[in-house]
Structures are given as structure tokens and as C-alpha cells.
C-alpha positions as CSV (number, residue, x, y, z in Angstrom):
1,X,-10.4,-14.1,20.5
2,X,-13.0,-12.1,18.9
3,X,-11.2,-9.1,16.8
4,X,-13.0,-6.1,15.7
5,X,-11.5,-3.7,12.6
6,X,-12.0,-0.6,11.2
7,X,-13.2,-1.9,7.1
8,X,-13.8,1.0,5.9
9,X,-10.8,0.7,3.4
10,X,-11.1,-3.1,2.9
11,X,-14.3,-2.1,1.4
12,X,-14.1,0.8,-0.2
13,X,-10.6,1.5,-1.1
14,X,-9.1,0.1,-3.8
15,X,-5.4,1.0,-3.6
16,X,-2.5,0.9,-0.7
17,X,-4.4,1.1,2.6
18,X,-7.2,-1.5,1.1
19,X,-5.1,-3.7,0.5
20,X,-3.0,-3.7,3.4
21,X,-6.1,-4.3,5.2
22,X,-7.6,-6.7,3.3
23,X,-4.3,-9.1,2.8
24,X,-3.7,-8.5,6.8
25,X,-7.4,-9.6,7.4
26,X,-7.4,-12.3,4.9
27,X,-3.8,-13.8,6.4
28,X,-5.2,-13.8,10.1
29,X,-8.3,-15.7,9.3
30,X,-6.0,-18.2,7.4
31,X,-3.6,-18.6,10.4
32,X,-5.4,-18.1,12.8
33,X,-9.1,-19.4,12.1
34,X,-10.2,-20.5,15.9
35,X,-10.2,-16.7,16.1
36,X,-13.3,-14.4,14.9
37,X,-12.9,-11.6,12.4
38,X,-15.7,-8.5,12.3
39,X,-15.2,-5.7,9.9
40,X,-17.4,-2.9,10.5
41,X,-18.1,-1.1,7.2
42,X,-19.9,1.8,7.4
43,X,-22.1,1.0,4.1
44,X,-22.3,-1.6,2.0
45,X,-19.6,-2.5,-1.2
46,X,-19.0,-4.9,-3.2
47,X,-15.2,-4.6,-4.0
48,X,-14.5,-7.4,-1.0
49,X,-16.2,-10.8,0.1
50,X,-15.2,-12.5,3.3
51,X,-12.6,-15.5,2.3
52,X,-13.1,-17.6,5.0
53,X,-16.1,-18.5,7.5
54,X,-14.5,-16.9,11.0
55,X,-14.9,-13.5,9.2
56,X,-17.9,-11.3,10.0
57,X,-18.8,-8.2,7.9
58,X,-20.6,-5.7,10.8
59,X,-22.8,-2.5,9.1
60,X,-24.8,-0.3,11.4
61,X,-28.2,-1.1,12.1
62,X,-30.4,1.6,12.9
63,X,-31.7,4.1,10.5
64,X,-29.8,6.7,11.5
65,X,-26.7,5.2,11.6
66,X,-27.2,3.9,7.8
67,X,-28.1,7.6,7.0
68,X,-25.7,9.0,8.5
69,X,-22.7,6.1,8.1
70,X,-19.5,8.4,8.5
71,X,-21.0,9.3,12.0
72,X,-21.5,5.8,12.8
73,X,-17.9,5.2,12.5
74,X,-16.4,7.4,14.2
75,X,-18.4,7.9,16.9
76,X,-21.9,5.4,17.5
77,X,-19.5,2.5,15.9
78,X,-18.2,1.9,19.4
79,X,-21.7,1.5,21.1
80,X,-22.1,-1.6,18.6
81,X,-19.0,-2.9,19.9
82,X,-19.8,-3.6,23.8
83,X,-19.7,-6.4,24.9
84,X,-18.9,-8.1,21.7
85,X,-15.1,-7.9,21.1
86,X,-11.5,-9.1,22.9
87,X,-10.0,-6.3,21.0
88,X,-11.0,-3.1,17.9
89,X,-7.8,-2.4,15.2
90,X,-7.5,0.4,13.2
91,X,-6.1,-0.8,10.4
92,X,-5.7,3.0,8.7
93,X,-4.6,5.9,11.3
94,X,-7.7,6.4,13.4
95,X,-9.8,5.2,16.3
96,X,-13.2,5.5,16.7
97,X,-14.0,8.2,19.6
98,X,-14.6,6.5,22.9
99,X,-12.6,3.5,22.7
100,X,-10.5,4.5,25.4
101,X,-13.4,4.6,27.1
102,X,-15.1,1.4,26.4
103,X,-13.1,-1.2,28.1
104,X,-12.1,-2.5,24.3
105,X,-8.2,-2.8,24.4
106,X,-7.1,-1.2,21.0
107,X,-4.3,-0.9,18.4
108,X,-4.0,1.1,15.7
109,X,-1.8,1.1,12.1
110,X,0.0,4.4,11.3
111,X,1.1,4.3,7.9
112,X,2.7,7.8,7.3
113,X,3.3,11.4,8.5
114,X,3.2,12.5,4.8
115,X,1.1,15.8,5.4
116,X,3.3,16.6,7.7
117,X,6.4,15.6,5.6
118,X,4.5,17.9,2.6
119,X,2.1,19.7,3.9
120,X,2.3,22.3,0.5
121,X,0.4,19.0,-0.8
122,X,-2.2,19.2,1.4
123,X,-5.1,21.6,2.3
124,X,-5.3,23.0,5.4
125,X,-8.3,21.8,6.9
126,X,-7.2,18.4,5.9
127,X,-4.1,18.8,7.6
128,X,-5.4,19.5,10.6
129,X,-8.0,16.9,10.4
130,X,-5.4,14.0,9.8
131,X,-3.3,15.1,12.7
132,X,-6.2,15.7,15.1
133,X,-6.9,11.9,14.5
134,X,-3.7,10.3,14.5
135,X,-2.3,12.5,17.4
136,X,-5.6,10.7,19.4
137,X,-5.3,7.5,18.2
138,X,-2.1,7.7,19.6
139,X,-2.9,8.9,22.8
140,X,-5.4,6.0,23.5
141,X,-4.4,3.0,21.7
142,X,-2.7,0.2,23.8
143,X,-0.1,-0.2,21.3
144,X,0.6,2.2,18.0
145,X,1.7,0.1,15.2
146,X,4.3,1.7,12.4
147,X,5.0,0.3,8.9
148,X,8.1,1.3,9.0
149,X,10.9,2.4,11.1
150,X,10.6,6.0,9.1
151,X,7.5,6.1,10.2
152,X,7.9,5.6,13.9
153,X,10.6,8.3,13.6
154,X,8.2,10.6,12.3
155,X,5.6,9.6,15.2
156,X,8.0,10.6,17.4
157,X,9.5,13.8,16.1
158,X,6.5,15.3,15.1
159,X,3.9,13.8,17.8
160,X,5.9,12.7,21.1
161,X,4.4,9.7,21.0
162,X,6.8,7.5,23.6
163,X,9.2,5.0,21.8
164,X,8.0,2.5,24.1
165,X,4.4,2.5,22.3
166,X,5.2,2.3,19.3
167,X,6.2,-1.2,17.9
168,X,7.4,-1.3,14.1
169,X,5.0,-3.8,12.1
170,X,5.7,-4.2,8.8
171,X,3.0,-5.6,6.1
172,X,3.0,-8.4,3.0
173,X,1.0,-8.0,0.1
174,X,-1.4,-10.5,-1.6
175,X,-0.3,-13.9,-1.9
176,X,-1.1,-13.4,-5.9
177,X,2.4,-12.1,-6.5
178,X,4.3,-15.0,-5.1
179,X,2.6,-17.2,-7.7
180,X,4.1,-17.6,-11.3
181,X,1.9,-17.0,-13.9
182,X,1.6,-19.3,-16.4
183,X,3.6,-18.2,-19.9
184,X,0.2,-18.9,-22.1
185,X,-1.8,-16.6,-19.9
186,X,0.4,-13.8,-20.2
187,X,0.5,-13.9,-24.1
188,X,-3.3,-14.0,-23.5
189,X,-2.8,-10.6,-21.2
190,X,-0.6,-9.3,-24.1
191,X,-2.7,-9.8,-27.3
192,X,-6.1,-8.6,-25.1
193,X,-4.7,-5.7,-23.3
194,X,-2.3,-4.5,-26.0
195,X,0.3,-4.7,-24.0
196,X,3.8,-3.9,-25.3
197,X,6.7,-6.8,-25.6
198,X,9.3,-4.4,-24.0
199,X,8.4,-2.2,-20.9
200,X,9.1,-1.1,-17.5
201,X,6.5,-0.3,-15.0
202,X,5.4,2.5,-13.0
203,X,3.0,1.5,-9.9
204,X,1.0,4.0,-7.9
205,X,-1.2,7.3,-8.3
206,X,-0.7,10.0,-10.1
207,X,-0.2,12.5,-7.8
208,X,3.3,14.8,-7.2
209,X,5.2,12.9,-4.4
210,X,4.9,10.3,-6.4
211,X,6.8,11.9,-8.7
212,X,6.4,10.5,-12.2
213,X,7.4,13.7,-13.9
214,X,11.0,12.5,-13.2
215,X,10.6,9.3,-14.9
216,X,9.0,11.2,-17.7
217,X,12.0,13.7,-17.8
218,X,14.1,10.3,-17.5
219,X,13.2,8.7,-21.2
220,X,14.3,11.8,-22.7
221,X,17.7,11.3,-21.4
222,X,17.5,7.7,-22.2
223,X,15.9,7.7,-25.5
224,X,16.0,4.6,-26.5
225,X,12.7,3.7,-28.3
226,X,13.0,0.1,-27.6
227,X,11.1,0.3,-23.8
228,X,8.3,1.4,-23.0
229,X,6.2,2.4,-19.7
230,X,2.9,1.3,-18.3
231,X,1.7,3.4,-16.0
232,X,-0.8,2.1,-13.6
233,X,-2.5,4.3,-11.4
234,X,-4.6,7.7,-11.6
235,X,-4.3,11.0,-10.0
236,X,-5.8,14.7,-10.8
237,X,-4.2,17.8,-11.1
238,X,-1.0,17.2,-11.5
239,X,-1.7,14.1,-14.0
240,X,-3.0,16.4,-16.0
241,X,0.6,18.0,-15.5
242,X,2.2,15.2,-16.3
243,X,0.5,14.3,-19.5
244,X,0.8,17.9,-20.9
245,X,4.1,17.6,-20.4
246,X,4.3,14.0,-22.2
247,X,2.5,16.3,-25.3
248,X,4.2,18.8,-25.4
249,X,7.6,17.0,-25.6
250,X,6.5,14.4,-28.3
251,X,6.8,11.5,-25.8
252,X,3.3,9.9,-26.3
253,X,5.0,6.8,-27.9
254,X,6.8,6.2,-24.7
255,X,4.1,6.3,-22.2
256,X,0.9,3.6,-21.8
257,X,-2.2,4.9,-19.5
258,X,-3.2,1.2,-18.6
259,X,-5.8,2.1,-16.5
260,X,-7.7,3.3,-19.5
261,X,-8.0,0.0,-20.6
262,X,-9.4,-2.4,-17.9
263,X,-11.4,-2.3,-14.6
264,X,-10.3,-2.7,-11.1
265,X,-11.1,-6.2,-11.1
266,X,-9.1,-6.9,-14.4
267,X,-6.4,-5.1,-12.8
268,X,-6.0,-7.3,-9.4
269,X,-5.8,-10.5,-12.0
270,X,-3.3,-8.7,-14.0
271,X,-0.7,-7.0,-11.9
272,X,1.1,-10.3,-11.0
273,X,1.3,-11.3,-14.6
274,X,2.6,-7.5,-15.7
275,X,5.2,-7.4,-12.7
276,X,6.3,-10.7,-14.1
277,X,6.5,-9.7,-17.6
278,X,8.3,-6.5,-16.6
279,X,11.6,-5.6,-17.5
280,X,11.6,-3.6,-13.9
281,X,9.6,-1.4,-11.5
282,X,10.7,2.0,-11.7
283,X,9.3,3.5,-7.8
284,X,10.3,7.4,-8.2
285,X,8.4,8.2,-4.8
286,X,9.8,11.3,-2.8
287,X,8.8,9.6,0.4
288,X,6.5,6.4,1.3
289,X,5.2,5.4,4.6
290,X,6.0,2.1,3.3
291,X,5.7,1.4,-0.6
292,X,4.0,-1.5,-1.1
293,X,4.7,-1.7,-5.4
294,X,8.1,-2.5,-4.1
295,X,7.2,-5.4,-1.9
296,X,4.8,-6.9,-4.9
297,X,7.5,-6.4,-7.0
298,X,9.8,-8.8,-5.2
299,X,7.6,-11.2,-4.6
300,X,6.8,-11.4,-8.7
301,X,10.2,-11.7,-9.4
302,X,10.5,-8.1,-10.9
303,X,14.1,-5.6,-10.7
304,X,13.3,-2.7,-8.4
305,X,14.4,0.4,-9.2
306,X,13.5,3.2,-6.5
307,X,14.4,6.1,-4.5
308,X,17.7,6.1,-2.2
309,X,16.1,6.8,1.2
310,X,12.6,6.9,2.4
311,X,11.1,3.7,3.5
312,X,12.2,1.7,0.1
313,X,15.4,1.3,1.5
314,X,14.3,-0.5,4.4
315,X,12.1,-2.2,2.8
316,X,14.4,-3.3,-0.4
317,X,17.6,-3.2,1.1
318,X,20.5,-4.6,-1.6
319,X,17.8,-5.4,-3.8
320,X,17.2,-3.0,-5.3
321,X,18.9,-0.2,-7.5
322,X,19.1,3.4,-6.0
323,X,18.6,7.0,-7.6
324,X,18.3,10.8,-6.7
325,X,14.4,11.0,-7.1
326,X,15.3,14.5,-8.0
327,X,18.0,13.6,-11.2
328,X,16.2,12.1,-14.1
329,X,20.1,11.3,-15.0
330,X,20.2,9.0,-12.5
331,X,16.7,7.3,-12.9
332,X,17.8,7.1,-16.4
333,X,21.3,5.9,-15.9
334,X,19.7,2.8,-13.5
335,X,17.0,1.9,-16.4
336,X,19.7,1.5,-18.5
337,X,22.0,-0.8,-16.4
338,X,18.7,-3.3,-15.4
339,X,18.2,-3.3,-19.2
340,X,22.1,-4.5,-20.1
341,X,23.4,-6.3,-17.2
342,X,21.6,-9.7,-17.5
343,X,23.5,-11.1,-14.6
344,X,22.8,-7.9,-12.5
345,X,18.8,-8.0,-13.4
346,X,19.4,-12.0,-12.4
347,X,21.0,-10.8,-9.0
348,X,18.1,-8.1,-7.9
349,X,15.9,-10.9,-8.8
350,X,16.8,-13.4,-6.5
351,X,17.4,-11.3,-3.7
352,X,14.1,-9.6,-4.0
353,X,12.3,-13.1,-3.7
354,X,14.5,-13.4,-0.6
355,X,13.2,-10.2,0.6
356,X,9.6,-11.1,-0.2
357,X,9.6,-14.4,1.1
358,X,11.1,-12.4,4.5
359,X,7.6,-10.7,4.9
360,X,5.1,-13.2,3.1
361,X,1.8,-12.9,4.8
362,X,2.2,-15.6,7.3
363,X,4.9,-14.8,8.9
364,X,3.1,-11.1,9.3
365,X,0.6,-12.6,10.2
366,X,2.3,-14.2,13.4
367,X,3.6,-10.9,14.2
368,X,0.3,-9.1,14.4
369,X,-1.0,-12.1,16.3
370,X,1.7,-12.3,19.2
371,X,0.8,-8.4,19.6
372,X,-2.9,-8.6,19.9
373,X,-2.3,-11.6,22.1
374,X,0.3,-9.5,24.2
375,X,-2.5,-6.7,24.5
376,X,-5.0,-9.2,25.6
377,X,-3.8,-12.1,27.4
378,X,-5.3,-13.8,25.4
């Protein structure tokens, strides 16, 4: 079979939709490789290199198409695709136009409703943009794929789109965080990164659904100056928000801005190590499509702490502990247990590797396969 993707994220994006796409790609090729894999990227990157031999990067090739790559993709990409592919994914809530129309049996990944969820968040015109092109990938794909059974809800309270289309699919992370990381290498982490002996963890960007003011507000309920939190991610306004508020309430001590201190590719090497050497992932999120952190979290053998609804649950189930996102008393009072029940921590540990080891990348792998192969015949 000869599978076409959308690689514009596993190219150029660095956090949750990149890496969905590139761990999904990456998994297939390894299951699968009497299949062939072509990414069209609209320009050229070098955050990702093709694994394996069955997979293809595709770029455009005339001059106007390179000048003008965001036209090339969603639109001119499909002439480069006659006659060369079984069947296109969009691995990140579009389809190029005319697919429907060019005999190329699609699918596409919906990963959340969030601006519909929040649209305060978002700016109007982008709104309207994001729900002009999931509403049509909808409409023409062969089959819609959710990453969550929140998020086929959502495709069908806010869009219509028929129950029957939609098919729940829901995604591993990297096969980095199933591996233990050797003790030696993280005191070598440690000493080079500055990295404290005692901390929790936040995971994601900086940005307000994610909500890291109420951890924030948390540690000065807990105050208890033997933890600390690294926070990994960035954001904008409201990071800014954030920090001010860290300043203004003398809680500077508390609070580590790792991605001040190493690059992207430093990063990928070190988050199975930090997850490991975490006292817990704190996940404050209002909502997530999915929430990967709390997948890589399991897998590293790392106590989840997260928001009581949402996808988490789902994803989490009894492993995890469970808070108001809204009470920092609650967030607080959760830290606290993880940090003085050894035999609960123990318990959330094993389960989550149960949980993980439930949706490691060959097993989604299988899935995706037997749906491409139900689309196709093939």
C-alpha cells in the first residue's frame, strides 16, 4: 500500500501534534515496512529524518509551489498525488482541497474542538478558519479519526458529523519513555542541567487552558520548600502572567524555567530521564483533546496528577490522582499525598505502566493499519 500524509507537523512542529505524527509514522514503517510511507512537507526542515527506508519525504517541485509552499499544501498538494498513492492521512485536522475529488480514499485525525470549547481564547478569524477546515475534512474524508471519545462527542455536538464516521483512535507516544534510563546518566542530566534533587513536573505550553496559574497558586497552599517544579514548555501572554505573578508573590525559589536551559534536541533526550526522576506530573489542563504528558508519563513510570474530567480521565483511568483544576486546594492537597504515601506513589506507578503498555505504539499501530486497510481493500 502506498500511504500519503500531511508532514507538515512532523517537520516543523515540535510539540503535541509533531509528535503524534511523527511516533504514528515512525510505528507504521516499523510494523508495517512492505508498505510505503510519503510525507509531503511543504518546505524543507531539519527537526525530523526518515527512520526507516519505506519512508519517503515528498516537497513540491515547481517554483511556484516552493515560493508559495502554504498554497501547495492545501490546494496544488493533491495534483502531486495522482496516481501515486493507495490512500492521503491528515494526521492534524485538515485535508487538502480536492481530495474528495481525486479518487484518493482519505482519513483524517481530529484532535480537539478546543476553540470551540474556548473560543474567548481564540481570535475570531482563527476561529472561523479552524472550523471551516475541520467541518470539510469531515465532510469528505472516508473515515474521521478522534483521539478520544471527548472528542468525537464534540465532533458531533458541535459539527453533526454522523457517529457512524467517526471511529475513536487513540495515540502512543515515543518509544523513548518505555525505556529506563540508566541511574549514571541521570546524575549526568542533574549536575549539567542544574536540575533540582526534589521536584515535580509540569509538561506543556504556557498558555491559559493549560492552566499553570493554579499550580502556581497551589505551592502557596502547600509551602513546603522541600519540592520544587520544572516547568517545561513556553507560551506568550499569559506566561508573562504567570511569571509576574511568581514575582510578585516571592515564589521564584519554587519554580524552574527549564526551557531556558537547553535546546529542543537536548530536550527529546531528556524528558524520559526527568519523567523518571520525577516525584510526579502535575497536568492542570482545563480540557485536552487528548494529553499526551500523561501518556509519557505512564510509560516513564512517573505518578500522574491531573484534572478530574476531560480526556485525562479516559486516558488515565485509576491511575492517576484527580483534582478541581479550578481549586489550588485540591492540586495541593494531591501533591502532598503522592509526596507521603510511598505505597500509593508505588500503586499509580504500576498501573500507569499497565496503561501505557495498553497503547504502546505497536499495538496503535495495528489499529491505524486495520483502518486504512478497511478504507482500501487493501
Amino acid at each position: 500500500m502506498r500511504i500519503g500524509f500531511d508532514a507538515k507537523r512532523i517537520y516543523h512542529n515540535t510539540t503535541g501534534l509533531g509528535n503524534y505524527s511523527r511516533t504514528l509514522v515512525n510505528s507504521l514503517a516499523e510494523s508495517f515496512p512492505d508498505h510505503q510511507y510519503y510525507l509531503y512537507n511543504p518546505k524543507p526542515s531539519r527537526l525530523y529524518t526518515p527512520e526507516k527506508d519505506m519512508i519517503h519525504e515528498v516537497g513540491p517541485t515547481r517554483s511556484f509551489d516552493k515560493i508559495f509552499s502554504g498554497l501547495w499544501r492545501s490546494r496544488n498538494m493533491v495534483r502531486d498525488m495522482q496516481g501515486q498513492l493507495d490512500l492521503f492521512h491528515g494526521l492534524s485536522n485538515e485535508l487538502p482541497l480536492g481530495i474528495d475529488k481525486s479518487g484518493i480514499p482519505s482519513v483524517v485525525t481530529i484532535h480537539d474542538l478546543i476553540y470551540e470549547r474556548y473560543p474567548e481564547q481564540y481570535a475570531k478569524a482563527d476561529r472561523k478558519i479552524y472550523s471551516r477546515k475541520v467541518k470539510k475534512a469531515c465532510e469528505v474524508a472516508h473515515k474521521v479519526l478522534a483521539t478520544s471519545e471527548i472528542t468525537k462527542n464534540d465532533l458531533i455536538s458541535f459539527y453533526q458529523v454522523p457517529e457512524t464516521k467517526i471511529q475513536v483512535h487513540h495515540q502512543s507516544c515515543h518509544p523513548r519513555f518505555y525505556n529506563v534510563v540508566p541511574q549514571t546518566l541521570r546524575q549526568i542530566l542533574r549536575s549539567r542541567y542544574k536540575v533540582p534533587e526534589n521536584f515535580i513536573l509540569y509538561v506543556g505550553s504556557i498558555i491559559e487552558r493549560k492552566n499553570l496559574l493554579s499550580l502556581v497558586k497551589a505551592f502557596q497552599v502547600l509551602n513546603n520548600r522541600d519540592i520544587q517544579v520544572l516547568v517545561i514548555g513556553r507560551g506568550d501572554l499569559y506566561e508573562k502572567k504567570v511569571w509576574s505573578y511568581i514575582l510578585r508573590n516571592d515564589l521564584s525559589y519554587y519554580f524552574v524555567r527549564m526551557n531556558d536551559r537547553w535546546s529542543y534536541r537536548d530536550l527529546e533526550d531528556m524528558m524520559p530521564a526527568l519523567y523518571q526522576m520525577a516525584k510526579c506530573l502535575v497536568y492542570p489542563s482545563h480540557y485536552e483533546g487528548y494529553g499526551i504528558p500523561v501518556l509519557e508519563a505512564h510509560a516513564s513510570g512517573c505518578p500522574v496528577l491531573t484534572t478530574a474530567g476531560s480526556s485525562m480521565a479516559e486516558i488515565a483511568g485509576d491511575a492517576a490522582l484527580y483534582f478541581n483544576s479550578e481549586s489550588p486546594e485540591e492540586i495541593a492537597a494531591q501533591i502532598q499525598r503522592v509526596l507521603t504515601d510511598h505505597p500509593l506513589r508505588l500503586n499509580l506507578i504500576q498501573k500507569g505502566k499497565t496503561r501505557a503498555q495498553a497503547l504502546n505504539r505497536f499495538s496503535t499501530a495495528q489499529k491505524m493499519m486495520d483502518i486504512y486497510r478497511e478504507i482500501t481493500g487493501l
